[in-house]
NUGU-109490 format. One record per residue (C-alpha): x, z, y. Coordinates in Angstrom, 2 decimals. Layout:
! NUGU-109490
X/Z/Y
...
//
This chain:
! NUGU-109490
39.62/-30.57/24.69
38.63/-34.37/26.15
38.39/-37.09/23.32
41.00/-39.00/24.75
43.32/-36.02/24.38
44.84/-37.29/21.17
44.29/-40.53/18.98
42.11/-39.87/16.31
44.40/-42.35/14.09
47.94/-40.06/15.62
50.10/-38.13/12.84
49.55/-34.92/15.54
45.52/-35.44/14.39
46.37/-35.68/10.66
47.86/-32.88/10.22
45.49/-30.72/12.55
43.05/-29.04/10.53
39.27/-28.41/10.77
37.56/-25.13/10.03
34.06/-25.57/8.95
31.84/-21.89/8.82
28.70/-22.55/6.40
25.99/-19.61/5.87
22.66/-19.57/5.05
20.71/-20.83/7.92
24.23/-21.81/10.48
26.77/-24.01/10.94
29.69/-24.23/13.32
33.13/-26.06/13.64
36.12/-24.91/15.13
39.91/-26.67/15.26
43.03/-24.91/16.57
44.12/-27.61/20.09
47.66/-29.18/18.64
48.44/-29.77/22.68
48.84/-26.06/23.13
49.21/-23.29/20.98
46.80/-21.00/19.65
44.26/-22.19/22.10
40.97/-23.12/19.87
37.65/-24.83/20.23
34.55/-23.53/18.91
31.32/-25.79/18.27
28.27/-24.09/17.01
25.81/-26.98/15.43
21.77/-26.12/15.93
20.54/-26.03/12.23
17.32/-27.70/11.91
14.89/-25.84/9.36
13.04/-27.18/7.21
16.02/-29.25/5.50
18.99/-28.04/3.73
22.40/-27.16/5.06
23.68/-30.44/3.29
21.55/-32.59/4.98
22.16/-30.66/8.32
26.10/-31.07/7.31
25.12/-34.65/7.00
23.43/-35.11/10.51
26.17/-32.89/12.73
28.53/-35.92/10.76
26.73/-38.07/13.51
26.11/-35.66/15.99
29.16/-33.17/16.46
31.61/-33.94/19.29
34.54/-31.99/16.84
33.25/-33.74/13.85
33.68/-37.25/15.58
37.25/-36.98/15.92
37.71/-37.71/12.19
40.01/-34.75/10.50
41.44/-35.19/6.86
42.36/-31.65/6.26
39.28/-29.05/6.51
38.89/-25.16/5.48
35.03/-24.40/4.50
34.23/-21.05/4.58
31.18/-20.34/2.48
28.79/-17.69/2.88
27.73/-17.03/-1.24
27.41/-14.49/-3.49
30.69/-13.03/-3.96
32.28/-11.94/-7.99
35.64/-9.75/-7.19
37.58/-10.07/-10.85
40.86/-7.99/-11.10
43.58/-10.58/-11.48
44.54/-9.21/-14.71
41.31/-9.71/-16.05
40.32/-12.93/-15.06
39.55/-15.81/-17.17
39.05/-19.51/-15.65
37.64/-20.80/-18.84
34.49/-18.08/-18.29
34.25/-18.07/-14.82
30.70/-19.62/-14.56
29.79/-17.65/-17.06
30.40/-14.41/-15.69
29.04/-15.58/-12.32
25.90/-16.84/-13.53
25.57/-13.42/-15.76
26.32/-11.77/-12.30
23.70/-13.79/-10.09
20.81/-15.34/-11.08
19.28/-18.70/-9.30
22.70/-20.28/-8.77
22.72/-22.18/-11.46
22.90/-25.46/-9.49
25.88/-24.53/-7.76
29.33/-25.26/-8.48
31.13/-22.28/-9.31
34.56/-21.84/-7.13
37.59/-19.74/-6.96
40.15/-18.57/-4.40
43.44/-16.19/-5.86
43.41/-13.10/-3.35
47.00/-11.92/-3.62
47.06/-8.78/-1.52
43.74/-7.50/-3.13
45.27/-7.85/-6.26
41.86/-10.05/-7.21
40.67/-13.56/-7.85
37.24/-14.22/-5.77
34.64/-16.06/-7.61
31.79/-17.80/-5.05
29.37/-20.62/-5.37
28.42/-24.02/-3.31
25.49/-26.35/-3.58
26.63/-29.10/-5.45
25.52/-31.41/-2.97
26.73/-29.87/0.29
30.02/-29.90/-1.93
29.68/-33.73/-1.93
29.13/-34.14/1.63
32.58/-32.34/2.50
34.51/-34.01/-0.05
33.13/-37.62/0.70
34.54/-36.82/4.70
37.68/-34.80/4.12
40.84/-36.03/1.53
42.42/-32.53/1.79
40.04/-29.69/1.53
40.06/-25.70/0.77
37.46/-23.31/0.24
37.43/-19.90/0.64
34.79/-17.13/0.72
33.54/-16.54/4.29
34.19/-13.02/4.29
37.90/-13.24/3.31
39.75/-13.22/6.43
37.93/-10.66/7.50
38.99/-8.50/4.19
42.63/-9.43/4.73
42.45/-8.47/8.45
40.72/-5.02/7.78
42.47/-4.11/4.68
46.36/-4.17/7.40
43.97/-1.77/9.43
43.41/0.58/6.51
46.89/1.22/5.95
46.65/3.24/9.92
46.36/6.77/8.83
46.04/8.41/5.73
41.95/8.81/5.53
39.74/6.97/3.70
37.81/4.26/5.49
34.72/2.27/4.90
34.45/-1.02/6.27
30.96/-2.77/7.62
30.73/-5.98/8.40
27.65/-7.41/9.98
27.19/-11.28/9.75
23.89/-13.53/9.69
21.86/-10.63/9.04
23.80/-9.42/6.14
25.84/-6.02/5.93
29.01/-6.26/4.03
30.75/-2.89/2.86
33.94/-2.14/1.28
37.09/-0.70/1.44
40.66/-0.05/-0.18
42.54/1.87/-2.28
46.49/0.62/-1.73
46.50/-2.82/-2.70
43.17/-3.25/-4.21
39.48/-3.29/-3.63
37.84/0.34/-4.22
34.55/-0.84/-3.16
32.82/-4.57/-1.99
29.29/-5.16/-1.96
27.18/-7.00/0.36
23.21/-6.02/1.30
20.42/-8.16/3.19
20.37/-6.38/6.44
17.70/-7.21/9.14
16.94/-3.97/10.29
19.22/-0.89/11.44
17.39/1.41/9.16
18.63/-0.43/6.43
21.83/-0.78/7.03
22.64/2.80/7.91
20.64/3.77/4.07
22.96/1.26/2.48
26.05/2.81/4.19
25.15/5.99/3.23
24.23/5.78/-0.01
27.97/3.83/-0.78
29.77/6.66/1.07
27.80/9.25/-0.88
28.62/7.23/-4.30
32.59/6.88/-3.15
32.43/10.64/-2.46
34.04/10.11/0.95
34.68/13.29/3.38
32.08/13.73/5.89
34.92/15.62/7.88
37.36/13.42/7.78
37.13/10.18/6.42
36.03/7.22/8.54
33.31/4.86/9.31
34.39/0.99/11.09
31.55/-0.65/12.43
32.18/-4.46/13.12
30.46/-7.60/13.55
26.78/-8.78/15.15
26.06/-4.60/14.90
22.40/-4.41/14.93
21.07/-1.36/17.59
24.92/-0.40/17.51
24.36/2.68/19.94
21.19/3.96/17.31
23.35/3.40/14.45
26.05/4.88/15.18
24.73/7.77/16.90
22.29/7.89/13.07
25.37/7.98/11.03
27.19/10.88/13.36
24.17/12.78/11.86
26.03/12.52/8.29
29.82/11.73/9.11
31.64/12.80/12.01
34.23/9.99/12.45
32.31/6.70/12.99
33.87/3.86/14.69
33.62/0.34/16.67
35.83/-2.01/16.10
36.11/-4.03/19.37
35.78/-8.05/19.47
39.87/-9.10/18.91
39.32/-11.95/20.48
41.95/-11.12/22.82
44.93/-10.79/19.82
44.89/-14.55/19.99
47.06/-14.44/23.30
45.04/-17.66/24.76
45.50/-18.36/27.68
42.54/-20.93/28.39
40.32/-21.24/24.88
39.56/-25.03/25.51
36.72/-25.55/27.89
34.16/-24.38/25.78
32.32/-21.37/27.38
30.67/-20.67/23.22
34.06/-19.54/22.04
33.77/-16.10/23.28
30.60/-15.94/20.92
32.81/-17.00/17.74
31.82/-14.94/14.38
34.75/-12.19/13.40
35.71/-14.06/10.88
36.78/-16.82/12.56
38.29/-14.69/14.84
40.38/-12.70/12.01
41.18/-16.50/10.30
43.26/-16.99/13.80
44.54/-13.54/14.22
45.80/-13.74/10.25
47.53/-17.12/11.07
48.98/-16.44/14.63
//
């Protein structure tokens, strides 16, 4: 999309909003073009180590072609440990208290929460105080949600395909997340450090063995950066029978040019899912 595509002062641009993806060691930016539907631009930003994600937040300020054109509404999607509290049961007023019992060394943070209607759950994640500050000193209308919910939304439509049980993996920035649903409502969410293969397919395992899932019948989705997908899944056929790839879905947006960048086709799943969910 060229800079001189829109004024960055125009009531089109206000009301255009940025999505900013935040995990441990990335960043990346992406807006939805207001010029023509459901076509989207996607701006990975090099993290420098050695500094922390706020101050990296605070350099792609001065560096980022997207950030330059000066948004006032922004989605963050954070990439934290992650409290699931049945709506019923949730308490605002003890919130940070039943996080920080939950996870230790996050006591720093600021302690957020995002309502998740159709999981029947209230999410409970946490932000570095001062990247918090560096988003709210650029943006006057901001929302944060957990980095992982679209992608729970997106799957938990799937699960309703069939009558079989299925467990969800989702592999992102070297992290396996696993979970699945029972009707309206999380059975099972947990998320593991996953570098290796090997890993991942013990922690899969050892959940499905703990849910008591059918080897028969039940069902496997693999989906995300897959590590050694054609190992893995060939490893898990060993123990289940019905193990699955979910292909990149990409292609549900129905663009017909995404912008110019040639980086979109490498945009994370939950990005993705964030579009699909919205379309």
């Amino acid at each position: 999309m060229p800079n001189d595509q829109l004024n960055t002062s125009s009531p089109v641009r206000q009301r255009v909003r940025l999505i900013i993806r935040i995990s441990q060691n990335a960043l990346s930016f992406s807006v939805g073009d207001p010029t023509a539907p459901l076509q989207v631009d996607y701006e990975p930003y090099p993290v420098r180590n050695g500094i922390s994600i706020a101050a990296n937040l605070r350099e792609a300020f001065k560096q980022s072609e997207l950030l330059n054109k000066k948004y006032n509404r922004a989605l963050v999607l954070i990439d934290s440990p992650v409290l699931l509290v049945p709506i019923s049961e949730f308490d605002e007023s003890e919130k940070e208290t039943i996080y920080h019992h939950t996870f230790s060394g996050m006591e720093g943070n600021a302690i957020l929460q995002q309502i998740l209607p159709d999981q029947n759950a209230v999410a409970l994640f946490s932000i570095n105080k001062d990247l918090k500050t560096v988003i709210e000193d650029h943006f006057d209308n901001i929302r944060f949600i957990h980095l992982v919910q679209p992608v729970w939304n997106y799957l938990q439509l799937h699960s309703f395909n069939g009558v079989r049980q299925k467990l969800y993996c989702y592999f992102h920035d070297k992290k396996l997340e696993v979970f699945t649903f029972e009707k309206k409502r999380f059975r099972f969410c947990n998320s593991f450090d996953a570098d290796h293969s090997h890993d991942a397919v013990y922690y899969i395992l050892y959940v499905w063995k703990q849910l008591g899932l059918d080897v028969q019948h039940d069902e496997i989705y693999l989906v995300g950066e897959i590590p050694e997908i054609e190992w893995m899944t060939e490893a898990l056929h060993h123990y289940v029978k019905k193990v699955f790839k979910l292909n990149n879905r990409f292609s549900e947006l129905q663009i017909n040019k995404i912008a110019s960048n040639p980086l979109t086709v490498n945009m994370p799943f939950d990005i993705q899912t964030l579009y699909i969910n919205e379309k």
